[in-house]
Structures are given as C-alpha cells and as structure tokens.
N, C-alpha and C positions, 0 to 999 in steps of 0.2 A: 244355217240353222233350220232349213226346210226339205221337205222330204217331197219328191214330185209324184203324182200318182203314176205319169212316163215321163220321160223323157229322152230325145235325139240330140246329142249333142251335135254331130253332123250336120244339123241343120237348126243348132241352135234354138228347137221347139222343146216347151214344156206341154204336155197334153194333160188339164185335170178333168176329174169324173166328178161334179156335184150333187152329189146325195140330198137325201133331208136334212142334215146335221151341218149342213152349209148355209143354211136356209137362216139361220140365226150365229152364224159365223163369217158375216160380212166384212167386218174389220177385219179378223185373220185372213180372210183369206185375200184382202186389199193389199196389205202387208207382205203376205208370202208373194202375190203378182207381183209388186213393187220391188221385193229384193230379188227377183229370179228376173225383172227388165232392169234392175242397175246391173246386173251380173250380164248385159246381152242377147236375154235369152226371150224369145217372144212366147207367152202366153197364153192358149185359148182354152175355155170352157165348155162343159157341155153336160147339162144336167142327166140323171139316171132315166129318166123320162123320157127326152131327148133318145138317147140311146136306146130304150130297150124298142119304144117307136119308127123310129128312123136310123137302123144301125148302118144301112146302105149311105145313107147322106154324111152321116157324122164321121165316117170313113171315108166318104170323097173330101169332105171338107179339111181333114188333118192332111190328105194328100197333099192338097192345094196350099193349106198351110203352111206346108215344108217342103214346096214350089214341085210339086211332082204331079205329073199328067198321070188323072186317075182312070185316063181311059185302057189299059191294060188291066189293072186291077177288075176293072168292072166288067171286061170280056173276061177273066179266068175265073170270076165268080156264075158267068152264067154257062163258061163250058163249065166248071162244077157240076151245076147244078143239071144240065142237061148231062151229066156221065152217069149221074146218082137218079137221074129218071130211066135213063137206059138201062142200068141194071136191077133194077126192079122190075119194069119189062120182063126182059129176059128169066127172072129168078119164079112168073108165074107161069 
C-alpha cells in the first residue's frame, strides 16, 4: 500500500527523499519503513537538505547502501566535470 520515492529491487533498497512535509509525518512514514523492512527491503533516508547540500555524499552513501564501490562513480563525475571545463576552454 506504499509508493517508494526509488527503489532497486536488485539490491532490495528502498531510497526516500524527506522534505518538510515529513517533518510532521513521523508515524507514516515509521509505518511505510516498517512495511517495505517486513517486505525485505532495506530503507534509508535522506532529507531535501541533506541533498541539495551534500549531493556528492548522499550518492556515495545509496552506493554503499546497495553494497557498490562508489569509487568509479566519483572518477566519471570528475572526468565530467574536467570534459565540461575543457570545452569551455576551448569554446573562448
């Protein structure tokens, strides 16, 4: 009867995003944990805050979560980001 904000069933993770509106929906959302871990499925949180702060950490951490070695992920986000400074370079 719960709707995940993600989820991997692969690795049996649920990922929610807690906003304000979570902030006085403590019970629900005890509730919804509780039926998606008798269903299996492990659950972690991570407020909007959280996130829009530290989007690098809360993406290593669901790595980790769902037992995957973040360190590939975080070499293709800085060769990104050195691709997208090289062609800016180049573009002046």
């Amino acid at each position: 009867p719960y709707i995940a904000d993600f989820c991997c069933p692969e690795k049996l993770l649920v990922v929610e995003l807690d906003g304000e509106s979570h902030e006085v929906r403590v019970e629900q959302d005890a509730a919804r944990t509780e039926y998606f871990e008798h269903h299996g499925l492990r659950v972690v949180r991570f407020s909007n805050e959280e996130i829009l702060s530290n989007l690098e950490g809360v993406g290593v951490a669901i790595l980790k979560f769902a037992g995957c070695d973040p360190r590939s992920w975080l070499e293709g986000r800085i060769r990104s980001a050195n691709a997208g400074s090289d062609d800016i370079s180049k573009a002046t």
